[in-house]
N, C-alpha and C positions, 0 to 999 in steps of 0.2 A: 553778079553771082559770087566772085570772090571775096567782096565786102562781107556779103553773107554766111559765106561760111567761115571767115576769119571772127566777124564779131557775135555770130551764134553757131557753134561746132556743137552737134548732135542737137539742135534744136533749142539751145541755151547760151545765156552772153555768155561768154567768156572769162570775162571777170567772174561769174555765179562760180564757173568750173575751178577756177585760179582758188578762190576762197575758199570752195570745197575741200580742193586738196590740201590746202594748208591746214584745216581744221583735224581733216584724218589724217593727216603724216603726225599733228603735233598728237592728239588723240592715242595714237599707238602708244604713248607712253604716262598718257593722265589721259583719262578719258571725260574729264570736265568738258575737254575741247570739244569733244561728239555734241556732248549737250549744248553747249553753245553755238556750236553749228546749226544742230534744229531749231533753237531761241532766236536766231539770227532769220532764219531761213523763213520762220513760221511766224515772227515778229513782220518782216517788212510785208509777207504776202495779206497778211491782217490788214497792216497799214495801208499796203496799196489797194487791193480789192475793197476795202471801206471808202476810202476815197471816190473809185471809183463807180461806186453804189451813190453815193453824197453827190456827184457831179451827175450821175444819168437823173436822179430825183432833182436837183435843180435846173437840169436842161429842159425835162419835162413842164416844169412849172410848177411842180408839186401834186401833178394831178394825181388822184389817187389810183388810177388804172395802170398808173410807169412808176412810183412808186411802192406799193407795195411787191416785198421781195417774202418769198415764202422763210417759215420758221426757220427752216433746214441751214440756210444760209446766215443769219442771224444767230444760230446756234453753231455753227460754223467758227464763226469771228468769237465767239465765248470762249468757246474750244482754248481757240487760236490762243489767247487772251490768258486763258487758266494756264496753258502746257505752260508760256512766257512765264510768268507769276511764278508758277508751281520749280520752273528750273533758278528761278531769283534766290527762291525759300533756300534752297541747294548752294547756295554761294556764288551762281555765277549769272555775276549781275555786269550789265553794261556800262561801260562810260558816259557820264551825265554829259558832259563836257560836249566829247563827240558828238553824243545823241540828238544834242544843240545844235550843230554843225549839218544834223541830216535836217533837223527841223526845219532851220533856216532853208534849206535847199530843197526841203521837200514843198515849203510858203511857194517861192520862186518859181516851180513846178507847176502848180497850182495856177498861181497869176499868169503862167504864159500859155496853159491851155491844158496841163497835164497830158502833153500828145507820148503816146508809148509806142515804139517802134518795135514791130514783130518780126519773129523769125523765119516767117514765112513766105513774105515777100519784102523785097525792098522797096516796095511803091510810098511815094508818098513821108521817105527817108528823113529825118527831120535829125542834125547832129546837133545840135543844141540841147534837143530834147534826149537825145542820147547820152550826152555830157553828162543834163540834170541827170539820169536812172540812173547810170553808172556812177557818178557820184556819191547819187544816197542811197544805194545800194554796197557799195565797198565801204561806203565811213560807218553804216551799220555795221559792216562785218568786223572793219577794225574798234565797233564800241566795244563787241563780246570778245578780240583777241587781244587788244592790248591793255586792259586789264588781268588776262590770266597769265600774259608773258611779263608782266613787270608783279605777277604775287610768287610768294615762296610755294617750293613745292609740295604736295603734302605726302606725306608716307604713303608706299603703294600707290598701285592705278588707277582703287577705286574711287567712286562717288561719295566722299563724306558728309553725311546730312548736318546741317548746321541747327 
């Protein structure tokens, strides 16, 4: 029970809460950071909830009664897809580099079962696979912050469109 509440505090890793705050303390002073925070935030849940569509439709077999997933969801992941996109258009884009480094890690993920460990129980506790989320989970956050902390600052707090 104190694993649990050390590495999910109010029902979220920790690292998710660690990123947060780093995004809004830096934010109070350019608020690019906010928006990369949601790019960051709305980017990986894309990526993982896709995945995890991808893996229940191949664990099924393809059958068409476990694969089909309503519009809603589908339309969901556009969404998801557009906001990313549409905050790129805005200047603040991720690191390719890094983005590689979640890729590679997100492969790994993949190949070893893509097992995700909940905050709601500890059954079934898998630190490998905790490693892997926490992993490409924080190298995504550091793709949207360490490119706005190594650019010049721009006049004012606001969002200048590019």
């Amino acid at each position: 029970m104190v694993l649990n509440s050390v590495l999910f505090p109010l029902g979220h890793r920790l690292s998710t809460w660690v990123a947060v705050a780093v995004f809004l303390a830096r934010g109070v002073r350019d608020r690019r950071y906010w928006l990369a925070a949601a790019a960051w935030l709305v980017g990986f849940e894309v990526a993982f909830q896709a995945t995890e569509t991808a893996e229940g439709i191949a664990r099924s077999g393809f059958h068409p009664s476990a694969w089909w997933v309503p519009v809603v969801v589908f339309g969901a992941y556009a969404c998801g897809i557009a906001f990313v996109w549409w905050v790129a258009r805005r200047g603040i884009r991720p690191s390719i580099p890094i983005l590689g480094a979640v890729a590679v890690l997100w492969v790994v993920w993949i190949a070893t079962g893509f097992h995700v460990n909940t905050s709601h129980t500890m059954g079934g506790f898998d630190p490998a696979a905790e490693a892997i989320n926490e992993g490409a989970k924080t190298l995504w956050a550091l793709a949207y912050l360490v490119p706005l902390l190594r650019a010049p600052k721009r006049s004012g707090a606001g969002v200048e469109p590019t």
